[in-house]
C-alpha positions as CSV (number, residue, x, y, z in Angstrom):
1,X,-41.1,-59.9,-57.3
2,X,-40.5,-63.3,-55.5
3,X,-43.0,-65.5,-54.6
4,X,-45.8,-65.0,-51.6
5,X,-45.1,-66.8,-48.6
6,X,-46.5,-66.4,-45.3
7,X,-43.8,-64.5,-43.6
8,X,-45.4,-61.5,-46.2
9,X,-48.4,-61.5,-43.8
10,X,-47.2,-60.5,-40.4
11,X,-49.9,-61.6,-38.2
12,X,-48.8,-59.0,-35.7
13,X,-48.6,-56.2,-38.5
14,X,-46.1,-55.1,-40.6
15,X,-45.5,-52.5,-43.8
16,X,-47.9,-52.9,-46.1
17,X,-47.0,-53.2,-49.6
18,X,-48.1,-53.1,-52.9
19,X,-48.2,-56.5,-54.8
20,X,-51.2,-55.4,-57.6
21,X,-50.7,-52.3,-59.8
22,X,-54.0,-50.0,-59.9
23,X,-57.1,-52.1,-60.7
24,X,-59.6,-50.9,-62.4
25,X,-63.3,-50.5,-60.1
26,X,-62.8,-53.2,-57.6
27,X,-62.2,-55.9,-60.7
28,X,-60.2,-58.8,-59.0
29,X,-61.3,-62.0,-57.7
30,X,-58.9,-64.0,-55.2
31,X,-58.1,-67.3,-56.5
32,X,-56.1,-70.4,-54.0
33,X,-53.5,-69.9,-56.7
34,X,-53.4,-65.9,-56.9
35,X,-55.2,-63.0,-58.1
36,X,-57.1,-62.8,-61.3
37,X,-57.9,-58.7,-61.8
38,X,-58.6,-56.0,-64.8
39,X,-55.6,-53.6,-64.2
40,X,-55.8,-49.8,-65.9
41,X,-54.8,-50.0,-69.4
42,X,-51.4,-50.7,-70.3
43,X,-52.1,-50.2,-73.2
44,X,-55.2,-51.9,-73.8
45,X,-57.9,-53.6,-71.3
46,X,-57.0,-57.2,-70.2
47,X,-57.3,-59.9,-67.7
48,X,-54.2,-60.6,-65.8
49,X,-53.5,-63.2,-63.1
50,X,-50.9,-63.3,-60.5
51,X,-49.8,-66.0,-59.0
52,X,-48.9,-66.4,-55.2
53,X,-45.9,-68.9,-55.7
54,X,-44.0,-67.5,-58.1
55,X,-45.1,-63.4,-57.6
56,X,-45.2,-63.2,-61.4
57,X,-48.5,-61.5,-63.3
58,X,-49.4,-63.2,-66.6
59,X,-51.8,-61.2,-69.1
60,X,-54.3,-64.2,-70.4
61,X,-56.8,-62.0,-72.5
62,X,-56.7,-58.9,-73.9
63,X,-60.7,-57.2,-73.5
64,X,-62.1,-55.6,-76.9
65,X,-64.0,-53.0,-74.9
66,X,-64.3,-51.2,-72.0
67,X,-64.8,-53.1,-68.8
68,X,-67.6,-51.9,-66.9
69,X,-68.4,-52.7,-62.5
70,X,-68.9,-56.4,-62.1
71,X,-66.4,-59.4,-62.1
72,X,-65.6,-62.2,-60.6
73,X,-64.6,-65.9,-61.0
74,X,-65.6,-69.3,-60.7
75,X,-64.3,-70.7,-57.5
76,X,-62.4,-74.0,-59.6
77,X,-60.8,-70.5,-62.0
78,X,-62.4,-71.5,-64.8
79,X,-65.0,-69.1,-65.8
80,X,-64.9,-65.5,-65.9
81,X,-67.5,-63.0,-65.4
82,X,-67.3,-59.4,-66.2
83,X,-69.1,-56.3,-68.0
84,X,-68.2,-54.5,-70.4
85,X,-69.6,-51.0,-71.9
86,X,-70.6,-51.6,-75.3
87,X,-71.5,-47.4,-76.1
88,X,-71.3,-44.3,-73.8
89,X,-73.3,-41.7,-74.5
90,X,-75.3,-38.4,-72.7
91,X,-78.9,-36.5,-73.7
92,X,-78.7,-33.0,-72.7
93,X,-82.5,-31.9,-73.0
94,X,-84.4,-28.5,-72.3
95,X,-88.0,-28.7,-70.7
96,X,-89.7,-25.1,-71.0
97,X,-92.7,-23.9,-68.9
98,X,-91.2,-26.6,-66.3
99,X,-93.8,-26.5,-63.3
């Protein structure tokens, strides 16, 4: 992918196109430099940036658990802020002589 440049924004319209692969539950925050998003896993969890001048995503950390909702970044990029889900779980319980 080259590098973003304004002629990729028609102001008039235009085809859209696809410059982020699937993120994962709205986790992306956008940067003056680029994009910093959780994609799906491939193969594991991570944080990925990608950068408007050169079109090129870079994997920067690699998450040790699931991410949950909630991300974002600090508007200088130099903080990160995101969830994760530490266990899952369900109760399946039966109330008799429910009234």
């Amino acid at each position: 992918m080259a590098g973003l440049s304004s002629s990729d924004f028609p102001v008039l319209g235009g085809a859209e196109r696809t410059i982020l692969p699937a993120v994962h539950a709205n986790a992306y925050a956008i940067l003056r430099q680029g994009i910093c998003f959780i994609p799906r896993p491939d193969p594991a969890w991570s944080i990925n940036f990608l950068n408007f001048e050169t079109g090129k995503i870079t994997r920067f950390l690699t998450l040790p658990r699931l991410p949950g909702w909630g991300f974002d970044v600090s508007r200088d990029g130099q903080e990160i802020l995101y969830t994760q889900c530490d266990s899952q779980g369900d109760d399946l319980m039966l109330i008799e002589d429910f009234r």
